[in-house]
C-alpha positions as CSV (number, residue, x, y, z in Angstrom):
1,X,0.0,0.0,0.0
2,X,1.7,3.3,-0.9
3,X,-1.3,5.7,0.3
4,X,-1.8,5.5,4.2
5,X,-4.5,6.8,6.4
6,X,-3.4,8.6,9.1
7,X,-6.9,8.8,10.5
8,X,-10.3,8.8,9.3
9,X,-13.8,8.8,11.0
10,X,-17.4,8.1,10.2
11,X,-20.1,9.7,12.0
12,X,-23.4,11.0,11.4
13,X,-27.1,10.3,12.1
14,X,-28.8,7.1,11.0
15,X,-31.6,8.5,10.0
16,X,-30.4,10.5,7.4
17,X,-28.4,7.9,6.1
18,X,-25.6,9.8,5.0
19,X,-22.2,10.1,7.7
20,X,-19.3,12.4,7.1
21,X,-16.0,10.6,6.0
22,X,-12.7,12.5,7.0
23,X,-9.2,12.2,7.6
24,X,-5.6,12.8,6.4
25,X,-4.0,10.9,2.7
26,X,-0.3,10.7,3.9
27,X,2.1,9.1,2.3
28,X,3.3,5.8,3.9
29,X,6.8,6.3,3.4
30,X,7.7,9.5,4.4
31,X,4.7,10.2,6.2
32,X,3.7,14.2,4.6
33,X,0.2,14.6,3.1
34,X,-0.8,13.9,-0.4
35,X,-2.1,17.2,-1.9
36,X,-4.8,16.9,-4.6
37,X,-5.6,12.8,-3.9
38,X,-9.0,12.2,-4.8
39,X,-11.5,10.8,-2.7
40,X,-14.7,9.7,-3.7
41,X,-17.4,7.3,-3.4
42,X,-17.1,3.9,-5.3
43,X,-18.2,4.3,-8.7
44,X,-19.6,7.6,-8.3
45,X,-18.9,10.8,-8.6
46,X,-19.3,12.1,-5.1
47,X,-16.5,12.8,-3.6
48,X,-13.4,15.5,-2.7
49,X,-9.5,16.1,-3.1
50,X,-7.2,16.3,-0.5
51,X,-6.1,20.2,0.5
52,X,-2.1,20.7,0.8
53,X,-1.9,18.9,4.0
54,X,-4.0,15.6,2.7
55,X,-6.6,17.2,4.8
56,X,-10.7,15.8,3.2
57,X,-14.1,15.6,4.7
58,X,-17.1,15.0,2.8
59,X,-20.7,13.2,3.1
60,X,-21.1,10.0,2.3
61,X,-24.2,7.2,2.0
62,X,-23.7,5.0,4.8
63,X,-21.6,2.0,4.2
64,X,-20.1,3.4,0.9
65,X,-16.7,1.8,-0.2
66,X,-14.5,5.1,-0.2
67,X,-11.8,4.9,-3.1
68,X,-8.6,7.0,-2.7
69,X,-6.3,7.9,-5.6
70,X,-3.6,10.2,-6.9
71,X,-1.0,10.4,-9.4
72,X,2.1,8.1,-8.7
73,X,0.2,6.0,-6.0
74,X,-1.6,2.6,-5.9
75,X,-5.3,3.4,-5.3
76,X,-6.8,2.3,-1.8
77,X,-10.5,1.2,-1.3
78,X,-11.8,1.2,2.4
């Protein structure tokens, strides 16, 4: 795996079946954010890129497979 989560969350309300997915895209070897990775739900195109720390936050449905990519990195489905 060449992308690495430094953290990520889901919360929300149940009701409104939607949570908000957040966290940091760092790179796994030397550890600094990954500016402009995407992040976006599987096979859709809802989603957000990373700010110049790797920062991203973005709603979600609940129990959506969340696909990161970027340019000169393996993509990672969680």
């Amino acid at each position: 795996m060449v992308l690495f989560f430094l953290s990520w969350m889901l919360g929300g309300t149940l009701y409104a079946q939607n949570v908000t997915v957040s966290g940091v895209v760092t790179d796994e070897q030397t550890k600094e954010g990954v500016i402009g990775a995407s992040v976006l739900v599987k096979g859709t195109t809802t989603g957000t890129i990373a700010d110049f720390e790797g920062n991203f936050s973005f709603k979600a449905p609940l129990g959506a497979e969340i696909v990161v990519s970027a340019v000169g990195y393996a993509d990672y489905t969680f």
